[in-house]
Every structure is written in structure tokens, then in C-alpha cells.
Residue frames as a rotation matrix with the C-alpha (Angstrom) as fourth column:
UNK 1
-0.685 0.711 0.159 14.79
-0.717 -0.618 -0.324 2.35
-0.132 -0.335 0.933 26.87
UNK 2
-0.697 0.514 0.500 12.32
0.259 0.830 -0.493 -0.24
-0.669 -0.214 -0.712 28.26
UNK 3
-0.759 0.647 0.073 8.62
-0.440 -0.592 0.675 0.04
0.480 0.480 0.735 25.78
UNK 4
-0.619 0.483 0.620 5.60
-0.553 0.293 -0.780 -0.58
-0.558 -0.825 0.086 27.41
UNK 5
-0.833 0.175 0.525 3.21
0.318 0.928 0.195 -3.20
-0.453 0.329 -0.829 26.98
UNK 6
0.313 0.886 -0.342 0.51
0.380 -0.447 -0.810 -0.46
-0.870 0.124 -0.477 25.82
UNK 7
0.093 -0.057 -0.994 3.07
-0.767 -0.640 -0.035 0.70
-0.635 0.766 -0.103 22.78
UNK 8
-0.790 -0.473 0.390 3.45
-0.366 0.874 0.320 -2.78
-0.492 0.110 -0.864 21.95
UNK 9
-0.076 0.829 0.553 -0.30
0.666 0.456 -0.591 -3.89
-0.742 0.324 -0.587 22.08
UNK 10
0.429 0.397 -0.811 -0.70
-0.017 -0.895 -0.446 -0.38
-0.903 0.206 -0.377 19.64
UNK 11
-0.493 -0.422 -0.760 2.01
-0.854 0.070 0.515 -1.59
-0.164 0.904 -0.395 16.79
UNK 12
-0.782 0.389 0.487 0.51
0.368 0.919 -0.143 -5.29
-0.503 0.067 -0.862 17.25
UNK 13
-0.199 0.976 0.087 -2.71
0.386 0.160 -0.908 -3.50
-0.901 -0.147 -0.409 16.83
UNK 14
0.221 -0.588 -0.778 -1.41
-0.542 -0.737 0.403 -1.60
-0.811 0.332 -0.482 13.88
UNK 15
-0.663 -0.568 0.488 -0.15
-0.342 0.809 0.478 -4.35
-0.666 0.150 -0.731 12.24
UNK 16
-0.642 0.692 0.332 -3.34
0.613 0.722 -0.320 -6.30
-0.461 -0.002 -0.887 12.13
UNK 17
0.356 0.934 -0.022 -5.03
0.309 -0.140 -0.941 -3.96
-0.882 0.328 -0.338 10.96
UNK 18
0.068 -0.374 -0.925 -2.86
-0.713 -0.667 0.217 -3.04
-0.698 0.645 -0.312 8.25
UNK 19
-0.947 -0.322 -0.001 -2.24
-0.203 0.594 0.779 -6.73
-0.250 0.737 -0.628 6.96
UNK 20
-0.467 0.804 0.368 -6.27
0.271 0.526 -0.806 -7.06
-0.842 -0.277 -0.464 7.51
UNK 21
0.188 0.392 -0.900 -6.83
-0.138 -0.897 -0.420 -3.86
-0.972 0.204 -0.115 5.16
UNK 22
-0.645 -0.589 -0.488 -4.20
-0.704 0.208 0.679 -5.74
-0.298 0.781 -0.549 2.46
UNK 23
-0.969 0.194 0.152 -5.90
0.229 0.939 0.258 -8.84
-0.093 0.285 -0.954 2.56
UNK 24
-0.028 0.998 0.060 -9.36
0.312 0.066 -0.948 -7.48
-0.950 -0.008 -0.313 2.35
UNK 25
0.468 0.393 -0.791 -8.31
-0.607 -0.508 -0.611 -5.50
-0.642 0.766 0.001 -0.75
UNK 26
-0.840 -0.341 -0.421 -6.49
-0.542 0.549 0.636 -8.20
0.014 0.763 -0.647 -2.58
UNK 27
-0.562 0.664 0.493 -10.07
0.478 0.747 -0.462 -10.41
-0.675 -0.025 -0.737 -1.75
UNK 28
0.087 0.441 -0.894 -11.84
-0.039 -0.895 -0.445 -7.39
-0.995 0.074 -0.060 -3.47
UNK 29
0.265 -0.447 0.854 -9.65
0.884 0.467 -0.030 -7.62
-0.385 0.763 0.519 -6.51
UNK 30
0.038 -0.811 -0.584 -7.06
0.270 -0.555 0.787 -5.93
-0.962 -0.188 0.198 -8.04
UNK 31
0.952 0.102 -0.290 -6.24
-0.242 -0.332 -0.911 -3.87
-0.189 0.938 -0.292 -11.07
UNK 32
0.509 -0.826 0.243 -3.65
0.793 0.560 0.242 -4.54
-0.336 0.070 0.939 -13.04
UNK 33
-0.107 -0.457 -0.883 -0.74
0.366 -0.844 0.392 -2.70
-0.925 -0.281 0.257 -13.75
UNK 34
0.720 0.555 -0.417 -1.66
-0.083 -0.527 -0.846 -0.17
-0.689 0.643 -0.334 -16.34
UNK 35
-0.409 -0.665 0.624 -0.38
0.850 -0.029 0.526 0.01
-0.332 0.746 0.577 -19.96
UNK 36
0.390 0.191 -0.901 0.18
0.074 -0.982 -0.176 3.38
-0.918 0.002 -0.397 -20.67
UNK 37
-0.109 -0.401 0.910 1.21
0.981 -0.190 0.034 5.06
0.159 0.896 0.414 -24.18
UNK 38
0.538 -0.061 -0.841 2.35
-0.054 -0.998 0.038 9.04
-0.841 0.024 -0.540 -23.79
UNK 39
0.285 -0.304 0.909 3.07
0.922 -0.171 -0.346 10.46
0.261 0.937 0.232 -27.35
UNK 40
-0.144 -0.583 -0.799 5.84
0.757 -0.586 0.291 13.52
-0.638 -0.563 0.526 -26.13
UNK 41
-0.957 -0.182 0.224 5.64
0.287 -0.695 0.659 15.22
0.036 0.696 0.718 -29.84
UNK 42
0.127 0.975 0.183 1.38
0.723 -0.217 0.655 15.92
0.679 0.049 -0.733 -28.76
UNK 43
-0.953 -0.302 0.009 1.41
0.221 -0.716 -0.662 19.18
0.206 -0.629 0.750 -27.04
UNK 44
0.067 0.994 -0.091 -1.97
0.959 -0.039 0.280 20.49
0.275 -0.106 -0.956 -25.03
UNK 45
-0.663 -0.264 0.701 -2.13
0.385 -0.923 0.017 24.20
0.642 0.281 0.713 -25.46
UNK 46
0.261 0.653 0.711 -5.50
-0.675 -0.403 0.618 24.47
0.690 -0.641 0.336 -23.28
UNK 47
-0.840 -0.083 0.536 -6.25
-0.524 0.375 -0.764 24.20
-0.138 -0.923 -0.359 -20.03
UNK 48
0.137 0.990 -0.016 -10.04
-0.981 0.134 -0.140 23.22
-0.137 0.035 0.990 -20.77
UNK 49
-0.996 -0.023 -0.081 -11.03
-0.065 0.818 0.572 19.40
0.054 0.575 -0.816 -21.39
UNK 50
-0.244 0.951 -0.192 -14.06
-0.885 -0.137 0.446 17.95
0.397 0.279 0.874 -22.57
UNK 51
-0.676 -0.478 0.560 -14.82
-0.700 0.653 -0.288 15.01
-0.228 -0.587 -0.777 -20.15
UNK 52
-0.350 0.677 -0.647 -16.88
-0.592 0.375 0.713 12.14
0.726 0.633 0.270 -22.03
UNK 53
0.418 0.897 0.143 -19.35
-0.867 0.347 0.357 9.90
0.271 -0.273 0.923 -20.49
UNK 54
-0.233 -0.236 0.943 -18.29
-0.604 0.796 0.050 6.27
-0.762 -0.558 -0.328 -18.99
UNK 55
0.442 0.645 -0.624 -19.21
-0.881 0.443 -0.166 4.27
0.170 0.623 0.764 -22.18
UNK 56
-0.186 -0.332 0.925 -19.42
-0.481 0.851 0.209 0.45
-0.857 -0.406 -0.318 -22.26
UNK 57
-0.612 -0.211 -0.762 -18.40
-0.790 0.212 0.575 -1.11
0.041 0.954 -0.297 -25.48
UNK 58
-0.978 0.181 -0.103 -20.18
0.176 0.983 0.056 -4.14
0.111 0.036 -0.993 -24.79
UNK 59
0.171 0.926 -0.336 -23.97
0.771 -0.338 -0.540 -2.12
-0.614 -0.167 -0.772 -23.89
UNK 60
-0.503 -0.313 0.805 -24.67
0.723 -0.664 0.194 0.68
0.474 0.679 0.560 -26.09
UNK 61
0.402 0.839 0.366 -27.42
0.392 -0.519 0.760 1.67
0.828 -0.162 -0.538 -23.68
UNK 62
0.121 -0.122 -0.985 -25.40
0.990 0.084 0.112 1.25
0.069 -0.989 0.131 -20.41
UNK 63
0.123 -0.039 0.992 -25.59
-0.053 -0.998 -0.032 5.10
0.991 -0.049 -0.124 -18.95
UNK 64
0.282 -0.254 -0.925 -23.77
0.773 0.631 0.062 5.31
0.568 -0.733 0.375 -15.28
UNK 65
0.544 -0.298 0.784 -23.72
0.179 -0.872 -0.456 8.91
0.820 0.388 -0.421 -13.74
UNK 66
0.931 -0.324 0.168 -22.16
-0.223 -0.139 0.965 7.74
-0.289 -0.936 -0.201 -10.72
UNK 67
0.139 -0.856 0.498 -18.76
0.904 0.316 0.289 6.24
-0.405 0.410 0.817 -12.87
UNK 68
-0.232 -0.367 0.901 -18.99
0.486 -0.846 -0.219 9.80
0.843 0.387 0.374 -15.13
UNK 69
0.804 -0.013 0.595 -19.41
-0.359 -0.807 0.468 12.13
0.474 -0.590 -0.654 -11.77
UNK 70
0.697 -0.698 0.162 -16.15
0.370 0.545 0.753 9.77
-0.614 -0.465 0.638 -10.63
UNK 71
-0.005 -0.894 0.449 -13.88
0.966 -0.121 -0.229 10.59
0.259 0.432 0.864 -13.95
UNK 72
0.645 0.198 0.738 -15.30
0.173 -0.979 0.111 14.62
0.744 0.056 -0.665 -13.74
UNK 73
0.989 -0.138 -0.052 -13.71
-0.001 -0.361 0.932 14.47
-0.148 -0.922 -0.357 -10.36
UNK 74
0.126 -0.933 0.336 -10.36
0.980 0.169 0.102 12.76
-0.152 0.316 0.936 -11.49
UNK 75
-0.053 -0.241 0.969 -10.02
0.930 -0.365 -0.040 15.18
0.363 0.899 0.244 -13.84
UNK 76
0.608 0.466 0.643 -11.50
0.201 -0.873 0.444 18.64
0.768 -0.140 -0.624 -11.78
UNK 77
0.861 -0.491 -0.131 -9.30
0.113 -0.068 0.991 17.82
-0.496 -0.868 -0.003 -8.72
UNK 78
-0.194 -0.970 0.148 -5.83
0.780 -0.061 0.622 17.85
-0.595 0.236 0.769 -11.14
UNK 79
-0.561 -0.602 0.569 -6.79
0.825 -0.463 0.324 20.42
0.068 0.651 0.756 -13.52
UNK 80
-0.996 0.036 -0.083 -9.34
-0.015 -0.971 -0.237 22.58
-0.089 -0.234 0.968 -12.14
UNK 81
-0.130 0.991 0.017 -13.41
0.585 0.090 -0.806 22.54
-0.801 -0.095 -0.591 -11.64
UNK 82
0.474 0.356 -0.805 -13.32
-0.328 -0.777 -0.537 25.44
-0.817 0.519 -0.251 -14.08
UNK 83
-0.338 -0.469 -0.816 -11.40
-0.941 0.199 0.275 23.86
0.033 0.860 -0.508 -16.77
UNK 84
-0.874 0.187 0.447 -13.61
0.112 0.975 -0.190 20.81
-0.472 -0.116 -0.874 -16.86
UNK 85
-0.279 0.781 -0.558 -16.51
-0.913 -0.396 -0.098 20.62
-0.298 0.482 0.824 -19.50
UNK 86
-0.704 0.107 0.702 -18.53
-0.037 0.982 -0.187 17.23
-0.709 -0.158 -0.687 -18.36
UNK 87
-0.515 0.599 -0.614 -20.26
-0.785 -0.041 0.618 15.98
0.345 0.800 0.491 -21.49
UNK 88
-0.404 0.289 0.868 -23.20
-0.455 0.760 -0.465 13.69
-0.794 -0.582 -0.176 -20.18
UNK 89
-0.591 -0.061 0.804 -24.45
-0.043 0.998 0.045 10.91
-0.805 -0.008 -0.593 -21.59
UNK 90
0.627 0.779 -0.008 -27.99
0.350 -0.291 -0.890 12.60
-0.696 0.555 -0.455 -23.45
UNK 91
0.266 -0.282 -0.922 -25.12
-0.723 -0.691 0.002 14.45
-0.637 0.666 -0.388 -25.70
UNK 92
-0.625 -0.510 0.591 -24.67
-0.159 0.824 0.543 11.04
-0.764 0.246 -0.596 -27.17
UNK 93
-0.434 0.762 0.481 -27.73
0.688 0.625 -0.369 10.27
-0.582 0.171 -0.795 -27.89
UNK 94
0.357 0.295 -0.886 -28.11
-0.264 -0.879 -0.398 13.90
-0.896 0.376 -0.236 -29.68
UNK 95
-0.038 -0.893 -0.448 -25.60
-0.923 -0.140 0.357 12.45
-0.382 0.427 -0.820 -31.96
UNK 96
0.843 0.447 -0.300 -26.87
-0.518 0.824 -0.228 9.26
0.145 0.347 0.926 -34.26
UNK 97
0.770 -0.376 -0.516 -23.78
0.099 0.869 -0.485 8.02
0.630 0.323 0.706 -34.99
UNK 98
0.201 -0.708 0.677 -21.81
-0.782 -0.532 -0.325 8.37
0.590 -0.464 -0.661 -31.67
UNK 99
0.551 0.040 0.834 -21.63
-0.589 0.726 0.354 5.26
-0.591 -0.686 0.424 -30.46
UNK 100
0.909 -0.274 0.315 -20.61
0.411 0.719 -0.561 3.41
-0.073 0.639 0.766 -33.47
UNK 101
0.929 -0.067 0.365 -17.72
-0.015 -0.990 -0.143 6.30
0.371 0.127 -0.920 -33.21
UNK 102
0.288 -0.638 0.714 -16.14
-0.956 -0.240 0.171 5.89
0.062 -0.731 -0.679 -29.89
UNK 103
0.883 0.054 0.466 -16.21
-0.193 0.948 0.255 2.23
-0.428 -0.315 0.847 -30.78
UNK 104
0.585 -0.706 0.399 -13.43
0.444 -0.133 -0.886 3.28
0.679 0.695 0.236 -33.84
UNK 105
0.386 -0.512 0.767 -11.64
-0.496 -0.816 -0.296 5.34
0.778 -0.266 -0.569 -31.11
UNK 106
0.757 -0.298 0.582 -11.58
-0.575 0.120 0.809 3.31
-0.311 -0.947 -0.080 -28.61
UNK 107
0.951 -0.215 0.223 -9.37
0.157 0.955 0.252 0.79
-0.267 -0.205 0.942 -30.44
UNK 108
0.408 -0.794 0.451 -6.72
0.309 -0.345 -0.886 3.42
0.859 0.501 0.105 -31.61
UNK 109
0.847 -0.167 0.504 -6.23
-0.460 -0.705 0.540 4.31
0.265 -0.690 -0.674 -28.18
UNK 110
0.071 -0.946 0.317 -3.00
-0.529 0.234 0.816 1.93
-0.846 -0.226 -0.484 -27.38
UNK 111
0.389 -0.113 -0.915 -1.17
-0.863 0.302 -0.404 0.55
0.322 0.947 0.020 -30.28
UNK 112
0.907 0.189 -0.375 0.21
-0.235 0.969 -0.082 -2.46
0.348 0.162 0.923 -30.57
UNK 113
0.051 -0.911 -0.409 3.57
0.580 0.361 -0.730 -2.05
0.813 -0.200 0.547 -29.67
UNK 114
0.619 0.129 -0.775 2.52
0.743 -0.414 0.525 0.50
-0.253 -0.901 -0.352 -26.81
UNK 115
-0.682 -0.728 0.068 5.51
0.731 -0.676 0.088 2.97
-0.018 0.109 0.994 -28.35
UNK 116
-0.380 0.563 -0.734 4.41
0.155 -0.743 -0.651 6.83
-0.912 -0.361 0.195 -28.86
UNK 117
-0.910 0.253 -0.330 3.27
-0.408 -0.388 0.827 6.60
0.081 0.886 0.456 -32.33
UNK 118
-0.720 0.574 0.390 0.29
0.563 0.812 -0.155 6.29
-0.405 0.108 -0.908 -31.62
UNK 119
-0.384 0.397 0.834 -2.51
0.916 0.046 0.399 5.96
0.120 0.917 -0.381 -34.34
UNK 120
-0.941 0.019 -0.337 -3.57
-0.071 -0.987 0.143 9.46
-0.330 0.159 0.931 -35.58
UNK 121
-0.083 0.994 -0.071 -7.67
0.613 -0.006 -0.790 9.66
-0.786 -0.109 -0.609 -36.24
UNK 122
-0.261 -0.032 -0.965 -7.81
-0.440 -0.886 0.148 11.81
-0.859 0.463 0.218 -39.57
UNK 123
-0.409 0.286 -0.867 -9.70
-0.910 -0.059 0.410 10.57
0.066 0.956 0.284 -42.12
UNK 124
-0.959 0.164 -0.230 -11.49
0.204 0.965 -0.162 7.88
0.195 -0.202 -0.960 -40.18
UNK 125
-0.171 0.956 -0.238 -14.77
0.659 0.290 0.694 7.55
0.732 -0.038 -0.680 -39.09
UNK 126
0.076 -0.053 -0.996 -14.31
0.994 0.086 0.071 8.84
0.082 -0.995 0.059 -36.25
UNK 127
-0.817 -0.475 -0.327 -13.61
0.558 -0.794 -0.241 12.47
-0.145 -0.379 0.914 -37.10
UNK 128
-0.481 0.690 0.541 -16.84
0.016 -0.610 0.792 13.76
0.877 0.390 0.282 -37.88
UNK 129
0.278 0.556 -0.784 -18.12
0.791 0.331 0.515 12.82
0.545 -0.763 -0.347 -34.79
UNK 130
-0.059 -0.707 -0.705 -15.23
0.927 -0.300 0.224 14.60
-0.369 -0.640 0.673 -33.01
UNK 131
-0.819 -0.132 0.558 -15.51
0.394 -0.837 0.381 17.75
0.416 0.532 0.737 -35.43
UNK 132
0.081 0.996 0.038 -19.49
0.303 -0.061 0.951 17.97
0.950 -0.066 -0.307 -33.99
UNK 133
0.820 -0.051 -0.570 -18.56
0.556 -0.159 0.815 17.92
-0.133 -0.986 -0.102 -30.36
UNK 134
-0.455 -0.775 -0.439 -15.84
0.870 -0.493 -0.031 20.69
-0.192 -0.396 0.898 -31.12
UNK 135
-0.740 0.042 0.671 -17.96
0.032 -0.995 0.098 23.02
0.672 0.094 0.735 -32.80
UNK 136
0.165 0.970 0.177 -20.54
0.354 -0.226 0.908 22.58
0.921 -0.087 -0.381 -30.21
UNK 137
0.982 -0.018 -0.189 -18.85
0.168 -0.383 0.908 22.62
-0.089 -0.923 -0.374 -27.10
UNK 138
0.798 -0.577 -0.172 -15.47
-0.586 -0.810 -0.002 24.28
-0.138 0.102 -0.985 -28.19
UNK 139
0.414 -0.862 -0.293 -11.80
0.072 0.352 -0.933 22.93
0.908 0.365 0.208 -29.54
UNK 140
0.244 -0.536 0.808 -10.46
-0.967 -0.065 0.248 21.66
-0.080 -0.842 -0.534 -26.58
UNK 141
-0.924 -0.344 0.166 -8.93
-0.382 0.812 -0.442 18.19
0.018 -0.472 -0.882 -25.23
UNK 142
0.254 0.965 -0.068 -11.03
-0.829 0.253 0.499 15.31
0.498 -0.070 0.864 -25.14
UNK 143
-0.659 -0.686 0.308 -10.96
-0.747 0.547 -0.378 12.64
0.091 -0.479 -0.873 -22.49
UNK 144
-0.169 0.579 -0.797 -12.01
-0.684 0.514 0.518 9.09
0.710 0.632 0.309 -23.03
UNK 145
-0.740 -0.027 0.672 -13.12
-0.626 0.393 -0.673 6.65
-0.246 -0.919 -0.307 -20.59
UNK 146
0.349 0.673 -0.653 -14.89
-0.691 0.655 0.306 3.24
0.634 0.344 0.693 -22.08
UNK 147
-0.274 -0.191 0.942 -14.92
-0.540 0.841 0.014 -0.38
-0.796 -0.505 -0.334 -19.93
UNK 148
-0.814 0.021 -0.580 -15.68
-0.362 0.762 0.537 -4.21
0.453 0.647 -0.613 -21.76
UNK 149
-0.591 0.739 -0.324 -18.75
0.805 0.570 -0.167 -4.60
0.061 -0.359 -0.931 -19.62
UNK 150
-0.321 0.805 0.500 -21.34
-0.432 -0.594 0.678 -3.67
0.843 0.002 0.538 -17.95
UNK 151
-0.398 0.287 0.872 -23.20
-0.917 -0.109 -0.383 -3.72
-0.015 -0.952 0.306 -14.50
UNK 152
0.741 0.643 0.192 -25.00
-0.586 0.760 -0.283 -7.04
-0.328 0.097 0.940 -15.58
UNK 153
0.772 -0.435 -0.463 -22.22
0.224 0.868 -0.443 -9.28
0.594 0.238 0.768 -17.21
UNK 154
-0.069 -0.715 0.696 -19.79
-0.856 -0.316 -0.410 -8.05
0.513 -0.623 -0.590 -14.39
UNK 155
0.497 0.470 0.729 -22.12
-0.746 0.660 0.084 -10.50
-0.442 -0.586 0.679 -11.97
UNK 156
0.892 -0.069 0.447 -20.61
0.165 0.970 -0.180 -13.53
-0.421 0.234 0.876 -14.69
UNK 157
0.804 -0.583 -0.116 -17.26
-0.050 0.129 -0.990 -12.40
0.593 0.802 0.075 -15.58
UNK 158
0.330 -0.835 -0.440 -13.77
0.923 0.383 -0.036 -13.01
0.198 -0.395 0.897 -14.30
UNK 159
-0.538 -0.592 -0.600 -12.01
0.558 -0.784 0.272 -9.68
-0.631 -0.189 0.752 -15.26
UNK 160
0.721 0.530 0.446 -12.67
0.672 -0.378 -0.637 -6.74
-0.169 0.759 -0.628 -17.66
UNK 161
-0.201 -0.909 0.365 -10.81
0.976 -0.156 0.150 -4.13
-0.079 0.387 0.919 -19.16
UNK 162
0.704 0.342 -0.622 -10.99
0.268 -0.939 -0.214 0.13
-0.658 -0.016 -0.753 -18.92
UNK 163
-0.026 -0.802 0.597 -9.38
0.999 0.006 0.051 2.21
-0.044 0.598 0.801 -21.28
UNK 164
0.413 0.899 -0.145 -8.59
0.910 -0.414 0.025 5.68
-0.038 -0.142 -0.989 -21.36
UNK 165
-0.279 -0.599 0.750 -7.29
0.947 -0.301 0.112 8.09
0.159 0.742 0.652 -23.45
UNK 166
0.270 0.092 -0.958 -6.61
-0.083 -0.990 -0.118 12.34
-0.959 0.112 -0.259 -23.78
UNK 167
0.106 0.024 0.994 -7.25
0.994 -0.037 -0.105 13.10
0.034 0.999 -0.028 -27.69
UNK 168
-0.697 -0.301 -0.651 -5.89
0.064 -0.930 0.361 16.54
-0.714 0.210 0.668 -29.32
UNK 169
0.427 0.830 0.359 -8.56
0.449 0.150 -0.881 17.61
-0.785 0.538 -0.309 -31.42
UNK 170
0.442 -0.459 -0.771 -6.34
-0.684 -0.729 0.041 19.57
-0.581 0.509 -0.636 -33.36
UNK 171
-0.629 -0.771 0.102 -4.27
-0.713 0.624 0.320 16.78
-0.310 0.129 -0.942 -34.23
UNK 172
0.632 0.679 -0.374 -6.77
-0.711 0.700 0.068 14.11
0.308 0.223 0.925 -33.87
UNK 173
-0.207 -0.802 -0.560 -3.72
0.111 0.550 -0.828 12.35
0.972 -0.234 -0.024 -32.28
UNK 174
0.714 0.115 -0.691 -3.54
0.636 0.307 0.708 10.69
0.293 -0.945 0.146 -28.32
UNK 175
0.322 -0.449 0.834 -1.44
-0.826 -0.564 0.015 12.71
0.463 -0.693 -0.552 -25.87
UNK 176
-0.906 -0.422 -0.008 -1.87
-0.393 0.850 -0.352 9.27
0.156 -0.316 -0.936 -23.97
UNK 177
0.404 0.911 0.079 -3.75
-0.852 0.344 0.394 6.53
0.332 -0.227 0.916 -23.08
UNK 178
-0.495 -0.087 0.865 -4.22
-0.749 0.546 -0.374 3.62
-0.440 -0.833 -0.336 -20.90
UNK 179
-0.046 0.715 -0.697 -5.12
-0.652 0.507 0.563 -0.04
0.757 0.481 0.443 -20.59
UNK 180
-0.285 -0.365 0.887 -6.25
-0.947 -0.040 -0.320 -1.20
0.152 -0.930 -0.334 -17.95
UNK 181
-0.267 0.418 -0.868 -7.41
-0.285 0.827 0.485 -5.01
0.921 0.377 -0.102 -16.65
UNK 182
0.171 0.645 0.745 -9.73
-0.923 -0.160 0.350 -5.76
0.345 -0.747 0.568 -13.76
UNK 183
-0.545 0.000 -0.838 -9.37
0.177 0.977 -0.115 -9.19
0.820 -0.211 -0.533 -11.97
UNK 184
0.351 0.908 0.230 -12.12
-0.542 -0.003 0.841 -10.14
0.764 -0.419 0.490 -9.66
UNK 185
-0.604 -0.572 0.555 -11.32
-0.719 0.090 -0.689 -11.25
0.344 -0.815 -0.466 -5.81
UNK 186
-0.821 0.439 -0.365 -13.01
0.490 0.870 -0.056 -13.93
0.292 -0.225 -0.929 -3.80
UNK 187
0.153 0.742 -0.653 -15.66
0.560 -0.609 -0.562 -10.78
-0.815 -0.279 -0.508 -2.52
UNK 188
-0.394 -0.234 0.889 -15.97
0.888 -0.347 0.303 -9.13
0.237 0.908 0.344 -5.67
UNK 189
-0.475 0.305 -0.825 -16.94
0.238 -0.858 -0.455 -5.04
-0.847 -0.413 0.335 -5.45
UNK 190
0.252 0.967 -0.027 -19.66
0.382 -0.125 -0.916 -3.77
-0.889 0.221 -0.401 -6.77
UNK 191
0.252 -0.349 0.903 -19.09
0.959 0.217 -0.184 -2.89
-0.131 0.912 0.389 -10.47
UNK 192
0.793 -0.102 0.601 -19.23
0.039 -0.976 -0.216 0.91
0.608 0.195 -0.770 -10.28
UNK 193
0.914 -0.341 0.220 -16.90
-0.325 -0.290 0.900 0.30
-0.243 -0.894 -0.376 -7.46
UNK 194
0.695 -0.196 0.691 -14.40
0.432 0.883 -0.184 -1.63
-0.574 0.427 0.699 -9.72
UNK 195
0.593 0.029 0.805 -14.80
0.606 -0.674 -0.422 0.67
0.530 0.738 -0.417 -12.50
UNK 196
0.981 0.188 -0.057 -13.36
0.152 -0.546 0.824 3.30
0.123 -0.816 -0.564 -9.70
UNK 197
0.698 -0.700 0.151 -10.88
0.204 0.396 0.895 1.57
-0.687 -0.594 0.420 -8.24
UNK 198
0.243 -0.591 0.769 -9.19
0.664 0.679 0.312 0.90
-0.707 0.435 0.558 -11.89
UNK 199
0.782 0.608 0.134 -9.93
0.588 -0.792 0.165 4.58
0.207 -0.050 -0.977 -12.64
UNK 200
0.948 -0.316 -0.042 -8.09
-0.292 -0.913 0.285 5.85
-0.129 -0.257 -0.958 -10.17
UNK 201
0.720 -0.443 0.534 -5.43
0.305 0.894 0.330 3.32
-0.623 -0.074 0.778 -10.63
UNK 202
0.272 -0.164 0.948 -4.65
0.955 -0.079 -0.287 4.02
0.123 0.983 0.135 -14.10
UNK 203
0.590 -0.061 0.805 -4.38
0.558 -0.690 -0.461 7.67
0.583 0.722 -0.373 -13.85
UNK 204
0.928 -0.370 -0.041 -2.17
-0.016 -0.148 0.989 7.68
-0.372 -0.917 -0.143 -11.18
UNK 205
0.190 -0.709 0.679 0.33
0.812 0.502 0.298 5.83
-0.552 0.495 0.671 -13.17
UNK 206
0.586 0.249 0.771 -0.46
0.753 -0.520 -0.404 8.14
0.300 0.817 -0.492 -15.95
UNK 207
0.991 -0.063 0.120 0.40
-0.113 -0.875 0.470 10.88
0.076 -0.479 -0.874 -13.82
UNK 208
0.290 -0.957 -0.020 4.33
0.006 -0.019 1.000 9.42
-0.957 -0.290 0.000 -12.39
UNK 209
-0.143 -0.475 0.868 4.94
0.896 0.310 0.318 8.68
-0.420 0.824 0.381 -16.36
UNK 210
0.371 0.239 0.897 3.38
0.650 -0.757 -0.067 12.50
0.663 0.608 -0.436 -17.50
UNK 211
-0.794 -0.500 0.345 5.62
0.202 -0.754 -0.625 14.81
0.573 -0.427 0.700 -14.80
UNK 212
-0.693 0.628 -0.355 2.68
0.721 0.586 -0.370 14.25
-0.024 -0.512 -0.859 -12.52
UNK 213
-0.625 0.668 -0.405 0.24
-0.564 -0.744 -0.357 15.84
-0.540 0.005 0.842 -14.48
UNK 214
0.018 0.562 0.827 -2.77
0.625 0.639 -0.448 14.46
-0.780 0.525 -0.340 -16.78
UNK 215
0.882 0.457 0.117 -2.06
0.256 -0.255 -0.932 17.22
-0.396 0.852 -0.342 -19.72
């Protein structure tokens, strides 16, 4: 069976635009592949999570409600709009020491060897914080979501790094968490667009390694 020179010009055209679509998003830059830690012996009993703010370890001020109305979604599209309780940014700031907090949390999220023990949060700084934001907005899951920049030293850096973790409050112990690294392309995307990208990246993975779920 002869093809014509119109289904031809249509895969040609095809083609091109598919290798165009590659090569625009490797110029863009790529995430890297995610390092993931799932602890199997953490069980999540609710459906509910508490979704935290975007925080940048490197700005304490940096406040981004287009990056937190991005994770809310992550999160609302796999486990339900109703089982989603977005904490914004002002509940931080309600909260003196809540920055200095998530800075202790964020670094327990992947251990060092990446295995599932990973580090348990009881008797650290960190749990008072976490005890506050259960009795106010209820003993559920908490999900974490911090970058190594910010919208301003993006403009002069190479790469950066996202991390992002589900915490039992019960436990004070990860379920899992993520690390992720940015590398900038020759057309770099806009930082919120980055952030995104490595976002959705990450919790994809997350997903083929958790029986494609996030709890």
C-alpha cells in the first residue's frame, strides 16, 4: 500500500515538531531525577492533609501564592479538593518561631543514606511548632514544600534544589520525601515556572514508587 505525499509531509511534520518541543524543553532546563525516601512502617490513617506554604530557605520573607496555589493543586487533584487544608503563608507569620522551624525540618526530610529510616522529629525543635498547627487546624498529614532560592538569586544561579516531604503528626516521622535539583537551560524559565516544573516532577516519581498514590 502506496502512502501519500500528504501522510508523509504530516509524520515529517510531526516529527519536527516533536524533536522541536524536546529541544526547547531541554534549553529551558531540566529537573533532575528525584531522590525519594518512602518509610513503608508510616501509615496515613486520614484522608485530610495540611498543605504548607512554598517556603524558601534562603529568604525568610519570600511569600509566592502562585507556587502554593500550584502544590494545593498537586495535592487536591490526587486526593481530593475536600481533603485539602491550604495553610497560607500569614499562618506563618502568626507563629514567631516558624520559620526557624521548618528550617530544622527541612533537613530531616532525606537522610543520608536515602534508606526508610528516616529521622523521626520528637523531641526537637521542631515539634512545638508542629503541635500548634495541629491543635489549630486539626491532627492530620502535613505536606512540605521548601526550594534553596528565591525569585531574585534564581536570575544568578546555575541550579537549585526543592524538597518535599509528607510528615505523620502522630509519629512526627516522614511517610516520604523528595530531593529534588534544578539545572538551568540556555533560556532559563521563569522561577515560579521552574519551581513547577520540578514540583510536578518529583511527585510523579513519588507517586510510581508509592502504588501511585501521594498517601
Amino acid at each position: 500500500m502506496k502512502i501519500s505525499s500528504f501522510t508523509k509531509s504530516c509524520v515529517l511534520i510531526s516529527l519536527c515538531s516533536a524533536l522541536f518541543l524536546n529541544s526547547c524543553a531541554s534549553l529551558s532546563g531540566e529537573p533532575s531525577k528525584a531522590k525519594i525516601a518512602i518509610n513503608k512502617n508510616v501509615s496515613i490513617s486520614e484522608s485530610k492533609v495540611l498543605v504548607m506554604p512554598v517556603i524558601s530557605m534562603s529568604n525568610k520573607t519570600f511569600n509566592s501564592s502562585l507556587l502554593d496555589a500550584n502544590y494545593v493543586l498537586i495535592w487536591s487533584n490526587n486526593i481530593g479538593k475536600e481533603n485539602v487544608i491550604p495553610l497560607p503563608y500569614v499562618v506563618l507569620k502568626e507563629i514567631p518561631f516558624a520559620l526557624e522551624a521548618i528550617n530544622f525540618i527541612a533537613k530531616t526530610m532525606i537522610t543520608e543514606d536515602n534508606k526508610e529510616s528516616i529521622v523521626n522529629l520528637k523531641g526537637t525543635p521542631a515539634e512545638k511548632f508542629l503541635k500548634t498547627l495541629s491543635e489549630k487546624y486539626g491532627n492530620y498529614s502535613i505536606a512540605f514544600a521548601t526550594v534553596s532560592a528565591d525569585d531574585v538569586s534564581y536570575a544568578t544561579l546555575k541550579s537549585f534544589d526543592t524538597q518535599m516531604g509528607l510528615l505523620n503528626l502522630n509519629s512526627l516521622s516522614w511517610k516520604w520525601s523528595s530531593v529534588n535539583e534544578f539545572k538551568k537551560g540556555m533560556i532559563p524559565l521563569p522561577f515560579s515556572a521552574a519551581v513547577q516544573k520540578v514540583t510536578s516532577s518529583a511527585m510523579s516519581e513519588i507517586k510510581k514508587q508509592n502504588q501511585e498514590k501521594l498517601l
